[in-house]
N, C-alpha and C positions, 0 to 999 in steps of 0.2 A: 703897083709896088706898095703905096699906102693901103691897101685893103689886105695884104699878105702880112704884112707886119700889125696890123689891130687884130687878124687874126690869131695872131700866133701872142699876145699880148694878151686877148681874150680868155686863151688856153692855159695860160700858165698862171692867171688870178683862177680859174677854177681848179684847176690842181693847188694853189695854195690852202682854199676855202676848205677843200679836201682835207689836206691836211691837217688843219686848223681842226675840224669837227673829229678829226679821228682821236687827234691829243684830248680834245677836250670829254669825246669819249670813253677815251683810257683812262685818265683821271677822275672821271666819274664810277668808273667801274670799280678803279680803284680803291675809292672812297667806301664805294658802299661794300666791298670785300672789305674794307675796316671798321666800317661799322658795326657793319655781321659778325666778325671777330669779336670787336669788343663785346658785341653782345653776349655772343656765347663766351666769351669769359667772364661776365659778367653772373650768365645765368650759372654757368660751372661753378662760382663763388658762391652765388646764393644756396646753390644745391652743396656742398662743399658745406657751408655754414651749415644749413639742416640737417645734415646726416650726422656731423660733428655734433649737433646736440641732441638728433635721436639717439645719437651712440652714447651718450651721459646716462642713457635708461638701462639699466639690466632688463634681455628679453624674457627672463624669466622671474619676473617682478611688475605688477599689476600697478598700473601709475596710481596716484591720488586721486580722487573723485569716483571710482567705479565704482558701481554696486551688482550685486547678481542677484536679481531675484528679490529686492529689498532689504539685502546683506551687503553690506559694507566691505569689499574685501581689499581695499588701498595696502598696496605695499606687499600683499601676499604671495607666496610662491601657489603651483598648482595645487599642490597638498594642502595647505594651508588652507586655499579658497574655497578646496572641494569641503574639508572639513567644517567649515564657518559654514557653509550653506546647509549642509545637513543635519546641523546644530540646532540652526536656526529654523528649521523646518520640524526637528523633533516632536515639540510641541504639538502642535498643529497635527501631526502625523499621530499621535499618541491619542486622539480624538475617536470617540466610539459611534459608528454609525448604525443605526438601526436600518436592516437587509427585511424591509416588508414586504413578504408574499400576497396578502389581504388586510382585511381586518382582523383579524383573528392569531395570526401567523407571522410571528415573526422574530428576529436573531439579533443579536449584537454581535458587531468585528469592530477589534480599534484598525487603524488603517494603515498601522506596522504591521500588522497580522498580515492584512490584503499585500503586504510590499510596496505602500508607497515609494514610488523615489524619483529623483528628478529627470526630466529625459534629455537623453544627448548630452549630460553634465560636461561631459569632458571635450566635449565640442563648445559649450558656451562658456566655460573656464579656456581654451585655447583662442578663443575670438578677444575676452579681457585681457590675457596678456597680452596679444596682439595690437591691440588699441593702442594709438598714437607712436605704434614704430613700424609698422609695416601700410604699405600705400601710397597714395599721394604723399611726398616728403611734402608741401605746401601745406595741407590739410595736418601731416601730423605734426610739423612746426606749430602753428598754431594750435593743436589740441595741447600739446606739452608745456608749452610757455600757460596756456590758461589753467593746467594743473598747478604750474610755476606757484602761481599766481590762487591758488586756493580756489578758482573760480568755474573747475573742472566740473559736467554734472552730467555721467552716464551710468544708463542703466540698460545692464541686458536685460530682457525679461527670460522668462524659466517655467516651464511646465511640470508641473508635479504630477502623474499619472500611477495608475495600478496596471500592468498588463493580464492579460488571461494565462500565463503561463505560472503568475506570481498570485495569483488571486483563486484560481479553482478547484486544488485543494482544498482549502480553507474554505471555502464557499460551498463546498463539499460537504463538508463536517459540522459548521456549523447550521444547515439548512437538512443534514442528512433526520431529524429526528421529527420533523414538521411537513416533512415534502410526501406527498401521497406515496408508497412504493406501489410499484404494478403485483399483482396477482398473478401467479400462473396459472394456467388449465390444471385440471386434475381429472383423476378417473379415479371412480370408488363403487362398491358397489350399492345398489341400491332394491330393493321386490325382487332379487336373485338376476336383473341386469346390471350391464356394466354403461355408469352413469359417466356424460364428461360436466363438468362443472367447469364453463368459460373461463377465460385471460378478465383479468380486468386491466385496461393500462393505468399506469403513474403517470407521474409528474419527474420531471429533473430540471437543473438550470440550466437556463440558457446562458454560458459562460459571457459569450459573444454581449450579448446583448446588458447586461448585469454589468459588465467590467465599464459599458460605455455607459452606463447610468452612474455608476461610481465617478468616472472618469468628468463628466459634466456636474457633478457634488461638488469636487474638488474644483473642479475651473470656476465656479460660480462662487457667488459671495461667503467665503469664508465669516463672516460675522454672520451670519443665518441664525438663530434659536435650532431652528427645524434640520435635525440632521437624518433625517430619513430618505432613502434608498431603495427607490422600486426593483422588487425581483423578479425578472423574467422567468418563466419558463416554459419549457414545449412539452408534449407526449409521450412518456415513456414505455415502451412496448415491453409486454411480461418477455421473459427467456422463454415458455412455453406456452403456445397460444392453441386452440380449440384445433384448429389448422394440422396440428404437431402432432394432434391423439387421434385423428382420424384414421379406421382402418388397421389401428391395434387395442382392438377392445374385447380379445379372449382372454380369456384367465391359463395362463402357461403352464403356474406353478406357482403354488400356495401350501406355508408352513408356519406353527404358533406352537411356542412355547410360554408356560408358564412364570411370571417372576413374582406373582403378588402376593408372597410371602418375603418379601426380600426388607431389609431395613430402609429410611428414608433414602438417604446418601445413595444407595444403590438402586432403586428405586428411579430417582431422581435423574442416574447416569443412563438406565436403559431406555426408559424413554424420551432423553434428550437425545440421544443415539441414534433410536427408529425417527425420529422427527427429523435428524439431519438428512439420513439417507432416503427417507419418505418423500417423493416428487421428482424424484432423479429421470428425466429422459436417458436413454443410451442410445447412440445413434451406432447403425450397422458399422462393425468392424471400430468401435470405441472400448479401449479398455477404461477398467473404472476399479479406482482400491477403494476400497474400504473404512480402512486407515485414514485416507485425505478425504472423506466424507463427513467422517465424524470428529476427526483433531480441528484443532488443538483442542485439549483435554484439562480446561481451564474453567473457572468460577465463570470467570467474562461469557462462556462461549455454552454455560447452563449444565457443566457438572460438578461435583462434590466428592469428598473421599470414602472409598466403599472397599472391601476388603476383593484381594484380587494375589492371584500365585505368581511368586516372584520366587527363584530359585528354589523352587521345590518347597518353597513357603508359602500360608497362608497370611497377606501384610494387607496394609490400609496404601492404599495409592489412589493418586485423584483418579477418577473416572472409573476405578473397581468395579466390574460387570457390563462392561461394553462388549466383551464376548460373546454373553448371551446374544447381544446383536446380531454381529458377525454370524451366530453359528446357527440363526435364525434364519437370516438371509442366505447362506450358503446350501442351506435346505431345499429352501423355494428355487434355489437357482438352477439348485441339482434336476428338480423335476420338471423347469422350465428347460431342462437340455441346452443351458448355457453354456459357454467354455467357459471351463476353470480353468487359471493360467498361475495361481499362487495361493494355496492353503498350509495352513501348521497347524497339526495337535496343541492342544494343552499338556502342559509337563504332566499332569497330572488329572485327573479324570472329574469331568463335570457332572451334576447329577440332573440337566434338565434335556439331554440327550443323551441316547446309546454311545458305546465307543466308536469312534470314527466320523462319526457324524458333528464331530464340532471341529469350530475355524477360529481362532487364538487371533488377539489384536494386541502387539507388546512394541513399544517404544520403537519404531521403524526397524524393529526387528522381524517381527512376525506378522503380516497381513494377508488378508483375503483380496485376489483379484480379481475379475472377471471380464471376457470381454463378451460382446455381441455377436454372436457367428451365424448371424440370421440377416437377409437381406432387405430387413426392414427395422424399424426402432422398437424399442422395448421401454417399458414403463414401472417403475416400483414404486409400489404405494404401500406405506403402511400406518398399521391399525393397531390403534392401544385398548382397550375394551376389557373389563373386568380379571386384569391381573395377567391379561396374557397379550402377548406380542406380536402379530401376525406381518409377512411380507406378501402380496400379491406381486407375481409377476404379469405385468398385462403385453401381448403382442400380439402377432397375426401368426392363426393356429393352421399351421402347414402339415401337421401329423395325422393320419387317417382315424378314421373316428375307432378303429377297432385297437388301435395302439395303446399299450400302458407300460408305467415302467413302477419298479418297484426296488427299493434301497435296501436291504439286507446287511445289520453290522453283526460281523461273526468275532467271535473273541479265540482265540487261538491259542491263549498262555497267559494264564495271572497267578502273578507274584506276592506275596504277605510280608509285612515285614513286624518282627516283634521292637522294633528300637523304642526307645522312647526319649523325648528330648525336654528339657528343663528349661522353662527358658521365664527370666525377671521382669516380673510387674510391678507398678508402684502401688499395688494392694501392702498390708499390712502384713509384718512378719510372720509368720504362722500361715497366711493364706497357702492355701493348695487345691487347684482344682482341674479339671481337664480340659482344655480348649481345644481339642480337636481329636478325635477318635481316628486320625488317620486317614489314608487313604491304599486301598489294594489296588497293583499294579499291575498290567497285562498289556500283551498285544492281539489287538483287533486289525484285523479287515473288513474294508465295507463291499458290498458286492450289488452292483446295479443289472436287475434283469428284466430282460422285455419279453415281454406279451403282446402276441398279435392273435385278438378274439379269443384269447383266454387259454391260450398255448403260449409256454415260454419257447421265446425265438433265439434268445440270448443273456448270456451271463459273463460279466466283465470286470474285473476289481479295479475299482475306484483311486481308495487309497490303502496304503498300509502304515498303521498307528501305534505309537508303544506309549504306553502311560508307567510313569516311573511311581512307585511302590514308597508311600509315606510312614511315618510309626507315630503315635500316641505321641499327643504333645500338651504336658503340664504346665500351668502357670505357679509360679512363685512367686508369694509377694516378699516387698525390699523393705516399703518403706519402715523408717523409724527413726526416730528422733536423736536416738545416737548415731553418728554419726559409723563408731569402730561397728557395731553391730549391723549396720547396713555393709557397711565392710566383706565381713565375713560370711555373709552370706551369700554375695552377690560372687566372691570366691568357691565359695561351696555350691552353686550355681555351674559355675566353669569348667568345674570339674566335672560336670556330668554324673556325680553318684547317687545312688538316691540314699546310701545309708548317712553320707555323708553330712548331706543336706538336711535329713529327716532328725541328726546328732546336734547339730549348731541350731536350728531351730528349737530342738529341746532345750540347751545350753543357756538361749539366749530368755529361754520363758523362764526358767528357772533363775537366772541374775534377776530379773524382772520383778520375781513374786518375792 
């Protein structure tokens, strides 16, 4: 009976003890559930307190203490700070570097020129604003309070660079006058064969390479003396190389006219003309004008003002006698059996070819085309030689040896004209003399016919031409020193009469004497 009752007396101090440990469990748990509370309200205060004085910063305003680049830019907005750095960099950027090929060879660029500017600005101006409000709120508490505090010291750094996009014009230009150019092949004739004269290559820059020697200038010790600038460059292959002429080295069609009686200025246009279109390749099924061979028709590009037919008139315009060119070329090309795809008469009749046989170059109005209609490339070479002009057509000669062709211009109708026109010079009153004798006007046909072994096989008209009909055209002179008397002459002028004119000029000698 004793042993049942310590038993059960046993059982109930361990369910007590139980008990006991489970309260004092819960209590403990409970405790540290308020602990942990407090803590995170603690920590929510602390964060609460920083955010409250990150939020005192405008985020679009650059605390105290920043600098960009070695620019001060405290307190600035984006615009402000981009401004300030490029200010501050002008200087520095306005510095002239010497671009050395050798010793011999070499360019000045300032480094506004090249495009200096800073890289990613707008990326390292959004990183300053950003400072001391965005991030760790710990970290930017204390970077804010040490701005507070005057005691703030950051600095983004900043790359100042040139890229190849901003740089290779200019590197271009100013290296274009010193840098080797390449040579093309040519063909000329030479003891009655046809000679090729090789490519030579050039030199050009190497963008690449040139922008990263700039760009290592710049990174490197700005206080240098030594502002020089290695320029790379690589191999420049000609447009026509030895390769190009092989295999069209017959003579197609060749024709020379005379100009070496012409004045300087004109002179001067025709064979700046043949030089431009001299070395032309045409590759099979290429058209080729004329026109865009030899324009622009400028001092820069080696011509001068030379008299040239502009409305049925004889006038001074730049380039006066590029014609003769064209109508040089159009010849050679006729008996090369090229396609012609765009010719035009002259208004008026030239005297260094038959009619019809000339090809007119006027202000993208009127040009000579041609293309290729041969399945191989073609070569113009030309030749200036004692006052006369000459075009070689050179290709691969596909026509049987017994073939010839021959150009025939027929005139069909020419017109006279008695007019004569009066027209005011700043010669001296009384002057009168004739400047131009006119020109008779007619239409021609040219007629192309073949021969095969010295029998015609065929006759074909080419083109059909009208040249307009000019009259006697006198110069008057103006000047004089009275003013009414220049007046009235320049009116007796206008009228076109010659008794008129022939009346006031007596008029005016007789006040005179």
């Amino acid at each position: 009976m004793k042993n049942a009752q310590e038993s059960v007396s046993v059982t109930e101090v361990g369910k007590r003890k139980k008990q006991k440990k489970a309260e004092h469990d819960k209590k403990a748990v409970l405790l540290i559930v308020g602990l942990v509370f407090c803590a995170f309200l603690v920590i929510i205060g602390i964060n609460v307190l920083f955010r409250m004085t990150i939020a005192k910063y405008d985020p679009d305003i650059i605390i105290p203490g920043v600098t960009i680049g070695g620019t001060d830019v405290s307190g600035m907005n984006a615009a402000q700070a981009e401004a300030a750095v490029k200010k501050a960099a002008e200087e520095y950027a306005s510095r002239t570097i010497v671009l050395k090929l050798d010793e011999e060879r070499s360019a000045e660029a300032a480094l506004t020129e090249l495009g200096m500017s800073a890289a990613d600005l707008d990326s390292v101006i959004r990183d300053a604003l950003d400072y001391g409000k965005k991030g760790n709120p710990i970290t930017c508490y204390k970077i804010l309070k040490s701005a507070e505090k005057n005691e703030n010291k950051k600095v983004f750094p900043i790359r100042y660079e040139v890229t190849e996009k901003s740089a290779e014009n200019v590197l271009g230009e100013k290296l274009a006058d010193i840098l080797m150019q390449p040579e093309n092949a040519r063909l000329t004739q030479s003891g009655g064969q046809t000679v090729v004269e090789k490519d030579v290559p050039g030199e050009k820059v190497d963008v690449k390479k040139t922008v990263s020697n700039i760009n290592s200038f710049i990174a490197g010790d700005r206080g240098k003396e030594d502002n020089t600038v290695s320029v790379a460059t690589v191999e420049s292959q000609a447009d026509i190389t030895a390769g190009d002429l092989e295999g069209i080295k017959d003579v197609l069609g060749t024709f020379t006219t005379y100009y070496g009686e012409s004045d300087d200025g004109r002179t001067m246009n025709v064979e700046s003309g043949a030089d431009h279109i001299g070395g032309t390749l045409v590759r099979p099924g290429q058209e080729i004008s004329a026109d865009g061979l030899m324009a622009p028709y400028t001092e820069e590009n080696g011509y001068a003002m030379a008299a040239s037919y502009e409305n049925n008139e004889v006038v001074e315009s730049m380039g006066g006698g590029i014609c003769q060119v064209s109508t040089t070329l159009y010849n050679a090309l006729l008996l090369a059996e090229l396609e012609i795809t765009e010719r035009y008469e002259h208004s008026m009749q030239v005297s260094y070819v038959e009619p019809s046989m000339d090809a007119a170059i006027a202000d993208d109005v009127k040009d000579l085309k041609f293309r290729n209609n041969m399945d191989t490339p073609v070569y113009i070479e030309s030749v200036l030689f004692g006052g006369n002009i000459t075009f070689n057509i050179y290709g691969k000669e596909v026509r049987s040896e017994g073939r010839a062709i021959e150009y025939i211009s027929e005139t069909l109708e020419t017109v006279e004209s008695d007019e004569t026109r009066y027209v005011a010079t700043e010669d001296p009153i009384g002057t009168m003399y004739t400047r131009d004798n006119g020109h008779t006007g007619l239409k021609a046909q040219l007629w192309k016919v073949v021969y095969e072994d010295g029998t015609e096989v065929s006759r074909e008209a080419v083109n059909y031409s009208t040249y307009l009909a000019s009259g006697k055209t006198v110069a008057v002179g103006t000047f004089s020193e009275s003013e009414e008397a220049s007046a009235m002459i320049n009116a007796a002028i206008e009228s076109q009469d010659e008794t008129r004119i022939n009346a006031v000029i007596a008029e005016i000698a007789a006040e005179r004497d």
